[in-house]
N, C-alpha and C positions, 0 to 999 in steps of 0.2 A: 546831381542837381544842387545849384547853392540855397543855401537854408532860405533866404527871402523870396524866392522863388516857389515856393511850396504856401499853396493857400489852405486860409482854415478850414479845420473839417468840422463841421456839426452832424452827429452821428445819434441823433437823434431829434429833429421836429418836427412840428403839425403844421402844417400849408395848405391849404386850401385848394383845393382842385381844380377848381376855376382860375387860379392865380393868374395874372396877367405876365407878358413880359414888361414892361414897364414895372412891377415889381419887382419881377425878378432879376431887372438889373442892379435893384437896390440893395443887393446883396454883395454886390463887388464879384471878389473872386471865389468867394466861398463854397464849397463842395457842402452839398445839403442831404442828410438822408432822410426822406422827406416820408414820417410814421403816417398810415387812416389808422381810424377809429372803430369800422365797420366793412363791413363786404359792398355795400353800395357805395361807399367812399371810393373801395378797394377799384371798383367796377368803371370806376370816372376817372381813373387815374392818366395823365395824357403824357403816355408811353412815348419815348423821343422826343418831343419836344423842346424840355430846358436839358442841357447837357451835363450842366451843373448839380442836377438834380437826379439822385439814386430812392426811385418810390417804393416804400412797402404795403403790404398787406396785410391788414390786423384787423383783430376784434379785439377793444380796448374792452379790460376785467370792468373799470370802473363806468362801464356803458351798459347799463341794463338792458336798453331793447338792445343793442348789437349782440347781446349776449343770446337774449331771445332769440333773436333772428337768425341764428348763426346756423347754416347750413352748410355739412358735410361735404355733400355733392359742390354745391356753387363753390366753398372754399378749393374742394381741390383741381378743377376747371380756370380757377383764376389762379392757382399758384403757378401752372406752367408761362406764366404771364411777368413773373416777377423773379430779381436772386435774392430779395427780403423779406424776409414773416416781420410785420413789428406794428402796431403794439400788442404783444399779449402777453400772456401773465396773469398774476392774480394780483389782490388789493385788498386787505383784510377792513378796511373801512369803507368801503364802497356796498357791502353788506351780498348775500347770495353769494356765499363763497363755494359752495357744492358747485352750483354749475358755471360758475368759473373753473373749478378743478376738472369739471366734464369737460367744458370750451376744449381749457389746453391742454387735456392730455390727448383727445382728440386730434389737435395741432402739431404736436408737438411729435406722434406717431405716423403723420401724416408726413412729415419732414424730414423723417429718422434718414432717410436712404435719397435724399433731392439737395441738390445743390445750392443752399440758401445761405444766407447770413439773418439771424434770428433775435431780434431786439425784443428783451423781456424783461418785463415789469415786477416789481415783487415787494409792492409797499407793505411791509406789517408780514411778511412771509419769506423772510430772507433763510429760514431752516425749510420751510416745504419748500420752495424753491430748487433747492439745493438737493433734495434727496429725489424729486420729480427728475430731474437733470440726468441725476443719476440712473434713476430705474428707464426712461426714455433719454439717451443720449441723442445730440444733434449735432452736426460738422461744424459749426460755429456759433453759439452763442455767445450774447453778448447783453450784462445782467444791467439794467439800465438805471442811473441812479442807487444804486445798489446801497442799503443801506445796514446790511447785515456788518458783526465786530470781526475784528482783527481775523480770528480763528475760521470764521464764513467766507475772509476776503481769501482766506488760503487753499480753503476746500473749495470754491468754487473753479480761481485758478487751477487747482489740480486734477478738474473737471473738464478741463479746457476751456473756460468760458474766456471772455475777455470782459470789460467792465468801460460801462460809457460815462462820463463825469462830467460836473457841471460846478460851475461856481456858489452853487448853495453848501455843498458838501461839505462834511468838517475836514480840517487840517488830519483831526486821527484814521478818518476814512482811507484818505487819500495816501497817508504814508504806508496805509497796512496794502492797501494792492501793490501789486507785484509792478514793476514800470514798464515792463516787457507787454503786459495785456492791458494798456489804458489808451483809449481812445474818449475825445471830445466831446461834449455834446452842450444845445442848449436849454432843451428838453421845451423852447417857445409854444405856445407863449407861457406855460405852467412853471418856467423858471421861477428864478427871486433874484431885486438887484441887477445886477450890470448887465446877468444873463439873458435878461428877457427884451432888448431895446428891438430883434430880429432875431432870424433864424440867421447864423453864420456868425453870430458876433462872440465869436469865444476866446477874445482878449482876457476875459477876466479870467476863466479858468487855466487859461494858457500862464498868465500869471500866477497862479497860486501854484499851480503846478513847478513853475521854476522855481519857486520860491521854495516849496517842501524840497524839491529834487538839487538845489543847489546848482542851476546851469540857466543858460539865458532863453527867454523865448523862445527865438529860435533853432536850439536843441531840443525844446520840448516838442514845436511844432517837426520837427523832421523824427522824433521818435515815434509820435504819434501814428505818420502818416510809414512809417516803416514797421507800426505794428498790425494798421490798417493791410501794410501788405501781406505779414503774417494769414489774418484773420481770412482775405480774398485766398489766400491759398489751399488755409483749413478746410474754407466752402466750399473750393473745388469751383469760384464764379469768376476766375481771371479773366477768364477769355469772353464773358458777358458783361462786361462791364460796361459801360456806356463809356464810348471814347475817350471823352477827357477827362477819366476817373481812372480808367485803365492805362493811360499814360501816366498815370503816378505814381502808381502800385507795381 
């Protein structure tokens, strides 16, 4: 496929579950992975409909009632419903970090052996992070925003994670990940700057990206989505993919 031919990927934001089509065409071509916040988010999600659109299911750390409300049972009755866990994680300033530790280990056991792709959070926790990963492994995570140094972007790598980035990120983040495990994101609307205009606008990172990597946009955008096919393979969700996501992968 020629590189201009391949649309952005945003591999992480929040859209609203009611979204209209008339939005959703305002996204152009863009491939959206589209994070809830809670299990009733999770529960509204409209399955088929945008094709564009790859929904997960989360309990965001920085959501106190989702955290409350977070039930076992309901979550694992809706995961057979999704190939995404996402948001969750933890968030060292969102405060009740115990039972966000409960939430995702929870989650993250419940995952261990299911066919998902796993978008995780890990503001102010980029070391528990990393050693959770470790003692609960999962077929593809993927560390969002990741803000952990050089030496975390190595160990998470070799944990098999892959890492989603956004144009807030610094320049030394970005050079310390590996280019083999980076996928896009815009993290909307909680971006900063160019990132946050829509879910799908990831021109800015797409740039910055060529710019650390030394190759044109469109090399970055086809590694991206050549890592994205990595990551579908990791998960073991080729073949669930929703049409026009699984024709690119």
């Amino acid at each position: 496929m020629a590189f201009p031919d391949l649309p952005p990927l945003d591999a992480h934001a929040h859209i609203a579950t009611d979204v209209t089509a008339a939005q959703i065409s305002r996204l152009g071509s863009a491939i959206v992975f589209a994070v809830t916040r809670n299990l009733s988010e999770a529960a509204a999600v409209p399955h088929g409909v945008y094709p564009s659109i790859l929904w997960g299911i989360g309990v965001h750390p920085g959501d106190r009632q989702a955290l409350d409300q977070y039930d076992p049972t309901r979550f694992e009755r809706l995961l057979a419903n999704f190939i995404l866990v996402g948001e969750v994680g933890l968030d060292r300033r969102a405060g009740g970090v115990e039972r966000q530790r409960e939430v995702l280990r929870d989650i993250l056991t419940k995952v261990r052996d299911v066919p998902v792709l796993v978008s995780l959070h890990s503001s102010g926790t980029a070391e528990e992070m990393l050693t959770l990963l470790k003692a609960h492994p999962v077929r593809a995570p993927i560390l969002h925003w990741f803000g952990g140094d050089p030496d975390q972007c190595r160990r998470g790598a070799d944990l098999g994670a892959w890492f989603s980035v956004n144009a807030a990120m610094s320049d030394e983040i970005l050079t310390a990940l590996p280019r083999g495990r980076i996928l896009t994101e815009t993290d909307y609307p909680n971006g900063r700057g160019a990132s946050i205009r829509r879910p799908g606008a990831t021109e800015a990172i797409e740039g910055r990206l060529g710019a650390v990597w030394g190759c044109s946009v469109d090399e970055v955008r086809a590694a991206i989505w050549a890592n994205l096919s990595e990551a579908c393979k990791s998960a073991e969700v080729e073949d669930r993919l929703p049409v026009r996501i699984g024709g690119l992968v």
